[in-house]
N, C-alpha and C positions, 0 to 999 in steps of 0.2 A: 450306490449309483444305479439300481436295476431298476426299472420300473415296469409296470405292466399297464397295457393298452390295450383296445377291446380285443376278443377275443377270437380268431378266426379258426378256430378247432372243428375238422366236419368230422363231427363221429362217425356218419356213415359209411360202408362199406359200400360196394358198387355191384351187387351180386342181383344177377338177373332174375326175371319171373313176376313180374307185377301182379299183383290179387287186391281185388279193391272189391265193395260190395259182398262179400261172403261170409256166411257165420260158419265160424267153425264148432264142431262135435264140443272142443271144450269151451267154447264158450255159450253155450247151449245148457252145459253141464252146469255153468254157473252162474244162474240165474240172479240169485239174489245176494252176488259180493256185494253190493251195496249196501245189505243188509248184516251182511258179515262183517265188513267195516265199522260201521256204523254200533258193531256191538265191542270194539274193539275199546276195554278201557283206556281214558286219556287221550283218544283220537277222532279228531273231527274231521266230518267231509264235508272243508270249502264249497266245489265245485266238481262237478262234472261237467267236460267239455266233449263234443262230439268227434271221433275221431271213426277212421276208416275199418270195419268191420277186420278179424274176427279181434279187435282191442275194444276196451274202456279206459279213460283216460282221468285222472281225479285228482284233485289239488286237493293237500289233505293237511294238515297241523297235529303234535300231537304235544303234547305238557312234557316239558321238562323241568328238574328243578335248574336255579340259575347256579347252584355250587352240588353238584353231584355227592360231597364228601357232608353236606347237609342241608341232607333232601327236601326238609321243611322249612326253611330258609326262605323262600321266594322259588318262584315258576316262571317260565315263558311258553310263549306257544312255538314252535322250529316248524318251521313249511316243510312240505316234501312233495313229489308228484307221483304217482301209483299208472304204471301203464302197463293195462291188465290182459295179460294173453289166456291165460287157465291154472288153476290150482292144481291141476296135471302137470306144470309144467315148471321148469326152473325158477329162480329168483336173481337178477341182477340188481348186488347196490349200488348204485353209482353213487359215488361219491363227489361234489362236484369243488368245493374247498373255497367257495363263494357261496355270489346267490345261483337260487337255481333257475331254469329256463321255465316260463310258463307255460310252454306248450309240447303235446307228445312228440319225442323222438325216442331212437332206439341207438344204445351206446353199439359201440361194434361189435362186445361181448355176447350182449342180447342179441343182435343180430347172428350170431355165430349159434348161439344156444336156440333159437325161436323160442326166447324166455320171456319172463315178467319181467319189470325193469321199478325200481323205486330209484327218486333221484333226490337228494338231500340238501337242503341248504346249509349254510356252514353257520356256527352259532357265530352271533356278533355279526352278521351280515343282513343290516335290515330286510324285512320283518323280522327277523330273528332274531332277537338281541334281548336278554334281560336289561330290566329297568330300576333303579338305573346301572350301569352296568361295572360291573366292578372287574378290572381288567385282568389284575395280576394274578386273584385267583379264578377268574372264570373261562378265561379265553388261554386252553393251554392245551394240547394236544392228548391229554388223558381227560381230562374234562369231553370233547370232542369225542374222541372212542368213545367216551362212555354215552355218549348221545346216540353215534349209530348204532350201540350194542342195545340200548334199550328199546329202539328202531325194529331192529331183531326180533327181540323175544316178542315185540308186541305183534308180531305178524307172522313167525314162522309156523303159530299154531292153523293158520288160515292156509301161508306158504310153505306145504311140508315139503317138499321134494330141496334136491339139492341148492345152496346159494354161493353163487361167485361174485365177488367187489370188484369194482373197477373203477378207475377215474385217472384223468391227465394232470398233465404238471404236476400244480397245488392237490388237485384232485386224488390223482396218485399218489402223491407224497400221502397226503390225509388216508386212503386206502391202506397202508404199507402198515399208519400208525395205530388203526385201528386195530389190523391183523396182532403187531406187537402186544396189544394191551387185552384183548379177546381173540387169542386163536381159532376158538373152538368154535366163531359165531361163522363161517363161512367156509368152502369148502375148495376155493383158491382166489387167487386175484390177479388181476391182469390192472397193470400199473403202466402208464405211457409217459414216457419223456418228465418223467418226474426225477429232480436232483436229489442230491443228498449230499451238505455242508458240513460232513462231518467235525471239523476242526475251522470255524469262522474265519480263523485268522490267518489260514491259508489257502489261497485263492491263485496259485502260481500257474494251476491248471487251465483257469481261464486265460489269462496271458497266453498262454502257451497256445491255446485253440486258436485262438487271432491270431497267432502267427503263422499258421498253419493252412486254415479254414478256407475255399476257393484257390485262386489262382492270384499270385500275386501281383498281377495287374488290377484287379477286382479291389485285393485290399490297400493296394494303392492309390486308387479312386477312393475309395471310402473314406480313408486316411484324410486326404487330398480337402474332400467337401465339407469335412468336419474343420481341419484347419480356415479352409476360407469364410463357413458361418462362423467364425470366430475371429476372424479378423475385423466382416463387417458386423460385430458386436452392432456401435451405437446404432447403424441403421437398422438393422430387422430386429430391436430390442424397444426401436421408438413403434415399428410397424406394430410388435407385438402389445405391446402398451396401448395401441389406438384401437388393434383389435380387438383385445379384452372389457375395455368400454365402450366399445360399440354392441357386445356381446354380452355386458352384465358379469362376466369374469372378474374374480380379485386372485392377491397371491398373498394371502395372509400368511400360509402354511409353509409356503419356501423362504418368504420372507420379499421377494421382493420380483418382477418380472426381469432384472437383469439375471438373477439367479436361478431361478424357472428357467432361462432360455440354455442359462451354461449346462444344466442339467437335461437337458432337452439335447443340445450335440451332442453332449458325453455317452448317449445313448442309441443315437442311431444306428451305430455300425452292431452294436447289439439287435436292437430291433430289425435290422435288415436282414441279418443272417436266423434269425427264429422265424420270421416268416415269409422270406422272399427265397426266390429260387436262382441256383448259380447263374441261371440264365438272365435274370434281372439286371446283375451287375452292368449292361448296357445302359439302365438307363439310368445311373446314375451321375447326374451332371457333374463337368468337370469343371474344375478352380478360375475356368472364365465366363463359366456362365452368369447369367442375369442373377439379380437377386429375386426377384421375381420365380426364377424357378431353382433357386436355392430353398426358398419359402415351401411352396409347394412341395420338393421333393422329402422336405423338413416335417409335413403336414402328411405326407404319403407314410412315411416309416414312422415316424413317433408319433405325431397326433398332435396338433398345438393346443389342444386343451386337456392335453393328462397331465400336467401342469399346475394347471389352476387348481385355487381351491375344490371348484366343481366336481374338477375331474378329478381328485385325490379322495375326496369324502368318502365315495362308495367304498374304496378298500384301504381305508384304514386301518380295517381290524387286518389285512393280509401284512401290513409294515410292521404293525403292533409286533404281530408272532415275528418274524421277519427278526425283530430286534431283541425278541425275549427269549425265542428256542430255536427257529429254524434256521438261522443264520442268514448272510446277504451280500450273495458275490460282489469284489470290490476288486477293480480292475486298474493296472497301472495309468493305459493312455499317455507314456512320454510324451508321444508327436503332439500333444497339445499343453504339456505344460508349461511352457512359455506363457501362452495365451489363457490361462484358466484362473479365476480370479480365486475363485472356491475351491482348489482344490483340496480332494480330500474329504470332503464336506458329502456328496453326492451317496449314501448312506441312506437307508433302513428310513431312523431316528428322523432324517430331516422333511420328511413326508408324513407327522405324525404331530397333532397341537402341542406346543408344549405342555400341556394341561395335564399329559400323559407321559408318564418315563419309564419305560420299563427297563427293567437291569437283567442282562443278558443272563442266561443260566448254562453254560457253557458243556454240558453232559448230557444234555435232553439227545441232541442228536447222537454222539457216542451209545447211547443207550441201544437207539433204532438199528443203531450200525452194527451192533454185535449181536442181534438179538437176530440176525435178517443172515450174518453168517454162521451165526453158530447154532440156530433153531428154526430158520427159518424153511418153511415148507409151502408145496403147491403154491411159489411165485413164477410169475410172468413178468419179463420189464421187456419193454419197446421202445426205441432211443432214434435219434435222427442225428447221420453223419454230422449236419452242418448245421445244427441249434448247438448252441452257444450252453444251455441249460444240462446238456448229455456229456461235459465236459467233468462236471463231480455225478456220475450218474452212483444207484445202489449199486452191492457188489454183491457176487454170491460167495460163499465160503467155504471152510470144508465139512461142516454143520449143516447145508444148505442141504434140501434133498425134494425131489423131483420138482424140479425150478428151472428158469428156460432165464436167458438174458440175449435179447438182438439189437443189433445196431442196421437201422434201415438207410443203404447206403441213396448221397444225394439227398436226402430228407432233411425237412426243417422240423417244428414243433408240432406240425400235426402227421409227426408221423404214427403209422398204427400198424397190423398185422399183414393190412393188406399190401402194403408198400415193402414188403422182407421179399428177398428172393423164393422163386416158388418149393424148393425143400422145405426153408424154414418154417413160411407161413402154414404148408401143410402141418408140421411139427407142431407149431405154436395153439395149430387152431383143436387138432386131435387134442392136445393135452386141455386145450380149455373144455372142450366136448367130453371130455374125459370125467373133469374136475366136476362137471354137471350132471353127469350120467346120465346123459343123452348117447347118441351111436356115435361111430365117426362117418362124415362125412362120406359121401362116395362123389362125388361130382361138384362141379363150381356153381351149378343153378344154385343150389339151396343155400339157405333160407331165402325164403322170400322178400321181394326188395318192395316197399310199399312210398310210393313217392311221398305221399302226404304225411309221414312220419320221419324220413328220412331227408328230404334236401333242405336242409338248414345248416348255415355257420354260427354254431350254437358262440352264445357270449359265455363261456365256460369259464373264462381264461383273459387277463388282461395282460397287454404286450408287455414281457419285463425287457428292461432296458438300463443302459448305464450313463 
């Protein structure tokens, strides 16, 4: 029943000292990456876009095969973006576990390092997708590693100094997997509000966050507004139907606009609490309001078109995996089972054609899970009190070794370093400074805050909901 909706992730950090106009020493020193690039087997440079000195910013593809395990098989080309500070200087991968953003930003890791940043699209995430695409063995989490690992090699001869990964949610999670299956290709990673379903088939932890999460007036309203769009079923299901054809919308994929919409309640109170703030719970209309701004407030948290076909197509390959390794929190919702026609149904699988069936592999995650407590090294995880997502978050073990895990309290999904109390954040941030060998920090100016890179609500991340 989770789904995801656009993405409201601000990588940025909020750290003073604006520099705009200026070349800096190393980018001076590296006149001709473009030329270095460009000699880079298997890798093409798209584009180059203009961005605020001392960066180069480059939209770039490189060959991959489409079954790693037989490399001469068939190819695709994987997008990525290259946002170039100095070959002086670190490497961040961002890992993004979609598609990627077409324009320069700086993750908060990069930001922390005043590093390079590569940002990677996820295979199977148009343009990226081999043709035609063969699910079961192509789109599977070692497959994936092994895209960013050859990512790696094809650049660290140009990118010597240290590299850190990094990426949210899906992002993170993809980050965590990569680490598992090439330790050796990075040098820590910093992972945000990313889950880990270790066991699919138990999910009592989320239950348990809902019951917990805000103040119980808050989830009493929530409760509240979900039961009443489900009472006025036929009306805001005929609204929904008018609007979809007025809007070129179909619902092949759910099957039907009454079922799109039950899936569509069943998920707001998830969507509210991943990216809305305690303080929000005001304005959540109550059991007599209009329907009118039942609608709207329906449209504010979940999105009336993540639904549709439209809005399901772009992440399909996220369900695919969702249903074949990563698992897919599945939440009770009593207060509405009276009223649910489908219950039960609100699943992975049901956001995916049937054209496609993948058959769960039940160990893929077990795997990440012992590999992260009992080998795992130089991790970072960042969690937010009130996402709904931080409820199965990673764990550390007794294997685990120089690894940080925080929980940023009052925080939703985008929560990040900056948001930890100021010990931690000091903590969190030396050890990434560390991990890069860079200094540590003496003061809050630095790094440099470059508006024209940095204020963006990157589309990272699409709203999961239940």
């Amino acid at each position: 029943m989770l789904r995801m909706r656009h993405a409201l992730l601000s990588i940025a950090v909020g750290l003073a000292g604006a520099v705009t106009g200026v070349t800096s020493p190393a980018a001076a020193a590296d006149p001709d990456i473009l030329q270095q690039l460009r000699a880079v087997p298997g890798l093409t440079v798209l584009e180059e876009q203009p961005v605020a000195a001392p960066y180069r910013f480059f939209i770039l593809s490189i060959t991959q095969p489409d079954d790693h395990r037989h490399p001469r098989a068939g190819t695709f080309q994987q997008r990525f973006t290259l946002l170039h500070r100095g070959t002086d200087r670190p490497m961040v991968l961002h890992t993004t576990g979609y598609n990627v953003p077409g324009f320069a930003f700086r993750s908060e890791p990069t930001r922390l390092v005043d590093g390079n940043q590569i940002s990677v699209e996820q295979r199977f995430f148009t343009p990226s997708r081999p043709a035609p695409p063969d699910w079961d063995d192509e789109l599977t989490i070692w497959q994936a590693a092994t895209d960013h690992h050859r990512i790696v090699e094809a650049l660290k001869p140009v990118y010597a100094q240290k590299w850190i990964s990094t990426g949210a949610s899906k992002g993170g999670m993809t980050s965590v997997y990569h680490r598992r299956f090439y330790p050796g290709d990075v040098d820590g990673t910093v992972a945000y509000v990313a889950p880990q379903d270790v066991v699919n088939s138990e999910d009592s932890a989320y239950d348990r966050f809902f019951t917990r999460v805000g103040t119980a007036q808050c989830r009493a309203a929530l409760d509240a507004v979900q039961v009443e769009a489900l009472r006025r079923r036929s009306e805001l299901v005929a609204r929904y139907q008018a609007w979809a054809a007025a809007n070129e919308r179909t619902f092949t994929i759910t099957g039907s606009a009454d079922r799109a919409f039950e899936f569509m309640v069943n998920g707001t109170t998830w969507a509210f609490w991943q990216y809305s703030l305690a303080s929000d719970c005001a304005d959540v209309p109550p059991a007599t309001a209009s329907s009118d701004a039942i609608w709207d407030w329906l449209d504010l948290i979940y999105g009336i078109d993540s639904n549709t076909d439209q809005g399901i197509e772009p992440y399909i390959p996220y369900y695919f995996q969702a249903s074949y390794q990563l698992g897919y929190p599945e939440i009770s919702l009593p207060h509405l089972a009276r009223l649910q026609r489908y219950r039960g149904q609100d699943r992975a699988q049901s956001y995916i054609p049937r054209s496609i069936v993948p058959r769960f592999q039940p160990f893929a995650m077990g795997d990440i899970d012992l590999w992260v407590r009992l080998s795992g090294r130089q991790l970072l995880f960042v969690y937010g009190q009130n996402d709904p997502w931080g409820a199965e978050p990673f764990r550390l073990g007794p294997g685990t070794r120089d690894s940080l895990s925080y929980v940023a309290a009052g925080a939703n999904h985008g929560a990040n370093i900056a948001l930890l109390t100021a010990p931690e954040s000091a903590t969190a941030t030396a050890a990434v400074r560390r991990w890069a060998g860079v200094p540590a920090v003496t003061s809050l100016a630095g790094p440099s805050y470059i508006p024209s890179l940095d204020d963006h609500n990157l589309a990272l991340d699409r709203r999961f909901t239940r």
